[in-house]
C-alpha positions, -999 to 999 in steps of 0.1 A, spaced: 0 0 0 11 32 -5 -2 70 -7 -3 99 -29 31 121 -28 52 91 -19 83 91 -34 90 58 -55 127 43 -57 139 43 -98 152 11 -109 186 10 -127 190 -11 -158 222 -33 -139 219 -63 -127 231 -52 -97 208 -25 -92 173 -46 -99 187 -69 -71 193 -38 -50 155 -26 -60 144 -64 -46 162 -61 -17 149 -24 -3 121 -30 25 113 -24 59 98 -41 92 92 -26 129 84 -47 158 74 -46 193 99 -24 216 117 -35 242 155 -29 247 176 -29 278 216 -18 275 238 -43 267 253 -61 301 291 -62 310 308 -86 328 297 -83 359 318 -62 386 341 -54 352 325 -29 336 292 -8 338 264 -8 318 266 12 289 242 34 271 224 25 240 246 44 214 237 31 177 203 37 161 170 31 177 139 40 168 116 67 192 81 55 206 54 52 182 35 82 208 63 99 198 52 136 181 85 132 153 111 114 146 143 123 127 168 99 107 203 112 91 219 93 64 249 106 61 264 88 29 264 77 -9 265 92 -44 240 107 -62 246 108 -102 236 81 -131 263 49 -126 279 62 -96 297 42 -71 276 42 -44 238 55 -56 221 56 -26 189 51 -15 171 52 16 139 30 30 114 38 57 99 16 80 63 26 93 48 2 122 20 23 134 -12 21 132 -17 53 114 -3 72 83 28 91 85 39 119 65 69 137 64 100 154 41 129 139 27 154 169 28 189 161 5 221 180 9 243 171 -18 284 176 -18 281 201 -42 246 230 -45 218 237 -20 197 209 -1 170 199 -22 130 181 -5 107 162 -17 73 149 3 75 117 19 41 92 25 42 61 39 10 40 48 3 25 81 18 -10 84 42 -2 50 73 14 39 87 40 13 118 31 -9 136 63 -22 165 69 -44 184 102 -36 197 105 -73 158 114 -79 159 142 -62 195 158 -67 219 152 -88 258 154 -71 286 137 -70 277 128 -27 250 132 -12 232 129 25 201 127 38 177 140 64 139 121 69 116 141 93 83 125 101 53 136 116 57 107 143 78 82 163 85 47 154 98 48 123 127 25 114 155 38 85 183 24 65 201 35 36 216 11 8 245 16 -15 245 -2 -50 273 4 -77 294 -15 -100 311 -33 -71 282 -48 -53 257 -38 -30 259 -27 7 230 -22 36 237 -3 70 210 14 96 210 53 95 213 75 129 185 82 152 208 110 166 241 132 157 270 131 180 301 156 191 325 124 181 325 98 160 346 66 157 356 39 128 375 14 139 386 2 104 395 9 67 418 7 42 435 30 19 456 3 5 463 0 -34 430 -11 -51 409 4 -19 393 37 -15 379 48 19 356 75 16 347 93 55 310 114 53 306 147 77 274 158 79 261 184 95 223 188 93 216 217 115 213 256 110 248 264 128 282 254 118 303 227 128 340 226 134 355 193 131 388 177 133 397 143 120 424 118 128 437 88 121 455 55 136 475 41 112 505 9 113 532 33 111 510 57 143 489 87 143 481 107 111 466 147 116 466 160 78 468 196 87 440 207 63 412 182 87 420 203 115 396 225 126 377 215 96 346 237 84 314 217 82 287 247 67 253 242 83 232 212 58 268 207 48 285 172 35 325 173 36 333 145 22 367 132 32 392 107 12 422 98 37 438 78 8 445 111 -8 473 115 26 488 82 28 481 43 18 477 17 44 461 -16 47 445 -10 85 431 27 94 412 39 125 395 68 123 383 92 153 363 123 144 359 151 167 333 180 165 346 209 187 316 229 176 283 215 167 271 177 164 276 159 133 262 122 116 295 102 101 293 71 76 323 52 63 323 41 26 349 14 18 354 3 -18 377 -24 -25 398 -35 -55 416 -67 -67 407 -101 -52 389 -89 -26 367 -64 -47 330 -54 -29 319 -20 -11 308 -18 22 289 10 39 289 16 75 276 40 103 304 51 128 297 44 164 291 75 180 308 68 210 325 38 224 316 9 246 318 -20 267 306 -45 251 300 -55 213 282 -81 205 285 -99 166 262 -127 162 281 -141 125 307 -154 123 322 -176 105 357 -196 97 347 -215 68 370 -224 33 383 -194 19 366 -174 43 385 -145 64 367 -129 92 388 -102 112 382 -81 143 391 -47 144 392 -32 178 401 7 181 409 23 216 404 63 215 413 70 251 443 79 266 445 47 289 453 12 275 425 -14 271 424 -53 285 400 -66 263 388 -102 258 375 -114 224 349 -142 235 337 -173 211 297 -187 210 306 -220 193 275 -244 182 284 -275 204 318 -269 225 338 -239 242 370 -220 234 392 -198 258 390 -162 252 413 -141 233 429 -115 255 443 -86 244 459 -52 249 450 -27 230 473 7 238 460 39 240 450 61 208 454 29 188 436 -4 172 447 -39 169 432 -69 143 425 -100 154 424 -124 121 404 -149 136 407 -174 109 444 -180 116 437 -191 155 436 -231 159 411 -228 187 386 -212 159 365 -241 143 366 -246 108 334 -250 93 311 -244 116 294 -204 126 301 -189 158 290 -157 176 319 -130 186 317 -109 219 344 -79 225 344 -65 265 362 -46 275 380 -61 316 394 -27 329 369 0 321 381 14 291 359 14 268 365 9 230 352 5 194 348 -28 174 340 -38 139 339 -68 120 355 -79 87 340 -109 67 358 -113 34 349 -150 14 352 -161 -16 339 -198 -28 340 -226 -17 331 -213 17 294 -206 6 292 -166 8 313 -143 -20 322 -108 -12 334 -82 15 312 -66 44 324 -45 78 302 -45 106 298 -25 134 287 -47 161 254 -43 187 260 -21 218 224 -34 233 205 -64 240 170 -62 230 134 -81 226 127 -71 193 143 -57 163 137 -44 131 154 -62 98 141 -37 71 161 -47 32 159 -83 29 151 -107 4 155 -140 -8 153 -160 -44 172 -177 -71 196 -153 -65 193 -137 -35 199 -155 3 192 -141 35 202 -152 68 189 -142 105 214 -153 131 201 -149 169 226 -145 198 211 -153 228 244 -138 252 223 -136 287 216 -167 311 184 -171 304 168 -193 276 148 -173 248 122 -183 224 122 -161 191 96 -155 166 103 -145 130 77 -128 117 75 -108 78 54 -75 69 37 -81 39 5 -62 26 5 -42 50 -3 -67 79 23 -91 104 25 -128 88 36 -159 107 59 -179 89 62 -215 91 89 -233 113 100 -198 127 77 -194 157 87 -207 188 122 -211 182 144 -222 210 175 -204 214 198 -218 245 211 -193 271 245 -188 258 238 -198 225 229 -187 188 214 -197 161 210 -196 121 170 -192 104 183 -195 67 147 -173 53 146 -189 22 139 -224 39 110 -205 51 94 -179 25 105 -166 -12 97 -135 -13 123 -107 -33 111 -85 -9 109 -92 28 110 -71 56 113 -88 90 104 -88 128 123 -102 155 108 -107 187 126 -126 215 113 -137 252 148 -123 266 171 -99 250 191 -112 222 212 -100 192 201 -100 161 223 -97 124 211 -97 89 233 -116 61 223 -110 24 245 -124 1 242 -121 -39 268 -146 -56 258 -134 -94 273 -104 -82 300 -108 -55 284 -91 -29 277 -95 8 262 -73 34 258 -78 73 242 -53 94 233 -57 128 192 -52 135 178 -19 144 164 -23 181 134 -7 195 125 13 231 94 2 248 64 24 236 55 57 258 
């Protein structure tokens, strides 16, 4: 269903773009969210800080997507979808600031129960682009996809700006292109300074000092234009004003895909990834950046299907990140999936992300970074999905508390909740995770999902296109209980 005024997504004629088109949806669920737990007497709870969507009583809500391109065959055309769960219509604007000219809007509609899937090339044309979505209500759920000649790429936009911003990997090595968003969607200037962690240390380029972000301003930031390294940390720093941050990584050679990325806006004690996997040409890395000025003891922890591992432990200094390749450790199974926790064991918090690159015969084929999940929650929203001949899509469930949980999976199609068979009533042990493969369950190129758990849980999306070479995992977008 949708409404007069709503603005409709424009299909390229690529074969990557019509899978992209298949793949843009949304879903909403019930909301109920609690912060993620440390260890306990370790470290102390931390706040909720990646997106999450308002209560639906909620008079507006506000989404920033910060990044993609915005011309005919660019690498990154963006496009945005919203999520509506309510009960009732909701209207709103779609305001674009591109790179280059004045911010551009456009009406947005979106039916209760239904979505709207928009391409920001239809309303400016620029070389970058960025994107604000005000709505006339709470609720609302929003993530932005990037499709180009190298693939596809999902990733939630933010709920709410930040005074810093971190990314706790990237690479300007040859063949790669790393591509750092600044937006600033608000009537007053922003001054922003951006550095970098790099294998040979720190990196200041003078000219990102005290950088100018001009109010509905995008500075759009290429650190491979200052040096060329394999393994980059970046740390933005807003000394005036708040700013939204999105990392675009485009890679080259064997390992070709792009990957798009929110930046956490602050850091944490815990980090939850519920993929992962160590399977046949398959390498998974975790990237763990430390901002602060103390060093971090931090232990990577293993969920294995059937057996236990011993913790990695590591130090990670002060103003720096470290990679763990977890493919190369013995005690990492080979085959089977496993879930990945990061805490932090002397209260210092830090940043993690996730690096899955595969290639056949380990079933997926492509490149993805991940930000992992700073809360536990009893619902979440999974809103571009799909699956087909050519499309699969995975939910994987991480169940880190001590309690048992039994998960539904339900989809949002015409404009109503449907039960789908063999995913109601799904045991997930305390300590455990598991793997709902969707297209065992449905077909549909277009499927938005709902994940609702009797404790808190984890949730992470995999799509995977292997016409293509492309692979995207995004953790779910969790939901506060309604006012």
């Amino acid at each position: 269903m949708s409404l007069p005024g709503e603005v409709s997504l424009t299909r390229r004629v690529t074969v990557v773009a019509a899978l992209a088109v298949a793949l843009l949806g949304g879903a909403v669920a019930d909301r109920f969210l609690r912060p993620a737990e440390a260890a306990p007497a370790r470290a102390a709870l931390v706040p909720a800080g990646m997106p999450q969507a308002t209560p639906v009583a909620a008079l507006s809500s506000t989404w920033y997507c910060a990044g993609g391109t915005a011309t005919p065959g660019g690498a990154a055309d963006a496009h945005v979808t919203i999520a509506n769960p309510s009960d009732r219509a909701m209207r709103g604007t779609l305001r674009v600031h591109p790179s280059d000219g004045q911010p551009r809007t456009a009406p947005i509609a979106v039916g209760p129960h239904d979505r709207a899937d928009l391409r920001i090339g239809d309303v400016v044309a620029a070389p970058y682009a960025a994107a604000t979505i005000e709505l006339d209500g709470g609720g609302a759920v929003v993530e932005h996809v990037v499709v180009g000649p190298n693939g596809f790429s999902a990733a939630p936009c933010a709920s709410a700006p930040s005074e810093q911003w971190y990314l706790a990997n990237g690479s300007t090595g040859r063949d790669d292109e790393l591509v750092v968003f600044l937006f600033n969607p608000f009537p007053e200037d922003a001054i922003a300074s951006v550095t970098f962690d790099t294998e040979e240390g720190r990196r200041a380029p003078q000219n990102l000092q005290g950088l100018v972000v001009r109010s509905g301003g995008l500075v759009v930031v290429k650190p491979g234009d200052h040096f060329r390294y394999s393994s980059v940390a970046t740390a933005v720093a807003a000394r005036r004003g708040r700013l939204v941050v999105d990392r675009l990584q485009l890679r080259g050679g064997a390992r070709r895909g792009i990957s798009l990325a929110l930046g956490a806006p602050s850091t944490g004690a815990v980090w939850y990834f519920p993929e992962g996997t160590a399977a046949p040409g398959t390498e998974e890395h975790i990237h763990i950046f430390n901002p602060n000025d103390r060093e971090a003891d931090v232990d990577v922890e293993l969920t294995l299907w059937d057996d236990e591992a011993e913790p990695f432990t590591l130090k990670v200094p002060a103003g720096q990140h470290t990679t763990l390749a977890l493919g190369s450790e013995d005690r990492v199974p080979k085959g089977p999936g496993f879930s990945v926790t990061v805490r932090s064991m002397n209260d210092v918090p830090v940043v993690a992300e996730r690096t899955i690159a595969a290639a056949a015969p380990g079933g997926y084929n492509g490149v993805t970074d991940t930000l992992g999940s700073r809360v536990l929650a009893r619902a979440w929203a999974l809103a571009v999905g799909g699956t087909g001949p050519t499309l699969s899509e995975s939910v994987v469930v991480l169940n880190a508390g001590e309690a048992d949980a039994v998960v539904d999976v339900v989809a949002l199609q015409g404009g109503r909740e449907v039960r789908l068979p063999g995913l109601t009533g799904r045991p997930v042990p305390a300590g455990g995770r598991a793997v709902f493969p969707m297209a065992d369950h449905v077909l549909a190129p277009s499927l938005s999902l709902v994940v609702r758990s009797s404790t808190p849980v984890a949730v992470e999306r995999v799509l995977h296109v292997p016409s293509v070479t492309s692979l995207s995992a995004t953790v779910g977008i969790p939901l506060w209980p309604a006012a």
